[in-house]
N, C-alpha and C positions, 0 to 999 in steps of 0.2 A: 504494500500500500504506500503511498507518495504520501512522505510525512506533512505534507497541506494539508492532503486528507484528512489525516489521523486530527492535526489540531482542529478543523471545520466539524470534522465529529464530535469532537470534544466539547468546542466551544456549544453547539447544538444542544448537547445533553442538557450542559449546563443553563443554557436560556428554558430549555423544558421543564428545570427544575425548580428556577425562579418566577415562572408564571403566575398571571395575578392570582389572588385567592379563592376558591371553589366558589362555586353557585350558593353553595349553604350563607359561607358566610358573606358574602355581597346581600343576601337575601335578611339576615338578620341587620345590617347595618345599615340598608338602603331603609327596608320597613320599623326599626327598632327607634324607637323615642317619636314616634309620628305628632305628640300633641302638645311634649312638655319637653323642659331643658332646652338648651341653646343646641342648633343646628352646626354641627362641624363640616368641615369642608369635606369629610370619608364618607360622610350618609349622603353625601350629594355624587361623589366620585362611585359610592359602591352600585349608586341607581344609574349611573351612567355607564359602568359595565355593563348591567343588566341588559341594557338597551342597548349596547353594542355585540352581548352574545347573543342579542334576540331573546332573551329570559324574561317568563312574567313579565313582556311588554304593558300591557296596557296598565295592570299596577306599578312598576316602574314609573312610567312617564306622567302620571295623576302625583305618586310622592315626590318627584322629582321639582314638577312644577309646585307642590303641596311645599316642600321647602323652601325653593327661590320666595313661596310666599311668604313664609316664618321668615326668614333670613330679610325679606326687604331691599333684595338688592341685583334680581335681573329677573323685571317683570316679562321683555317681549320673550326671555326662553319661557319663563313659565307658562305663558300665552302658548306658545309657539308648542311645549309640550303636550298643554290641555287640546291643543287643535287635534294632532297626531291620536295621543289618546279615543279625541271623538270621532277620526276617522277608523281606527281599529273599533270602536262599539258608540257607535251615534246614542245608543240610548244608557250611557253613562253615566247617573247621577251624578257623582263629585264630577266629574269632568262636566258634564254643562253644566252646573251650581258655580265651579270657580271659575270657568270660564265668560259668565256670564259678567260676573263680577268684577271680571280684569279686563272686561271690555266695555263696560255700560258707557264710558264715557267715549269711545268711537263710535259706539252703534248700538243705541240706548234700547230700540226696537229690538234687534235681534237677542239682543243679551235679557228683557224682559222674557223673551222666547224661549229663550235655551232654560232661564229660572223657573218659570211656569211651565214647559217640558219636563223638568226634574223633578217637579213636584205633582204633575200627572201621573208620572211613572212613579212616584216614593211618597203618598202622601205625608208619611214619617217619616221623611229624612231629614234629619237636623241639620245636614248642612246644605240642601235646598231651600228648607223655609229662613235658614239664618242667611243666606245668600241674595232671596228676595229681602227680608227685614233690611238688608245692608243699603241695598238700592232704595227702598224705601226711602228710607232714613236721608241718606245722601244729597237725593230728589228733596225733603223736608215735607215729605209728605208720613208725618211721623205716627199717625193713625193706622196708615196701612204697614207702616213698619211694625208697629205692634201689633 
């Protein structure tokens, strides 16, 4: 064997060895703390593997975009996510509820639509009806927020 070889093989194994971390745990650190504690930049990176191995797409890219929104700090991915998302399942609750949310002020119509959508399909979904309440509110139309 031509000693290139033998290094090119080598180094190979070794890239095999250091590969990112399994599905498991992408999956606990991507979905792990969804509602409380500060968002770290690994539960954003482990959902972003997900969505590059093609795993648990459409939950992926709802937490994905679900963080950018905790975190406060890249609304058009999180937009940009919940679209993807609604294009794998149009009739996704949290995906049209925060979607509509993160867009009322470009297209107050459609985003009323996608929250009244969500809440046809979930009449108990808390983050439907707390999605329209948001709009509500926003609008100051604070009767119907409540």
């Amino acid at each position: 064997m031509h000693p290139l070889l033998s290094i090119v093989s080598v180094a190979f194994m070794l890239i095999a060895v250091s590969a990112p971390p399994a599905a498991a745990d992408d999956k606990a650190t991507c979905f792990g703390g969804t509602y409380t504690g500060p968002v770290r930049d690994d539960n954003v990176a482990a959902c972003t593997r997900l969505i590059a191995a093609k795993k648990d797409l459409l939950r992926a890219y709802v937490q994905r975009a679900r963080l950018y929104i905790r975190r406060g700090d890249n609304w058009n991915q999180a937009i940009a996510d919940l679209e993807e998302a609604l294009r794998l399942d149009p009739k996704n609750v949290e995906a049209l509820s925060l979607h509509g949310v993160l867009t009322f002020n470009r297209d107050a119509a459609r985003a009323v639509a996608e929250m009244n959508e969500a809440i046809r399909l979930d009449p108990k979904s808390a983050v439907a009806r707390n999605s329209i309440g948001f709009f509500h509110n926003a609008k100051g139309d604070y009767d119907r927020a409540l």
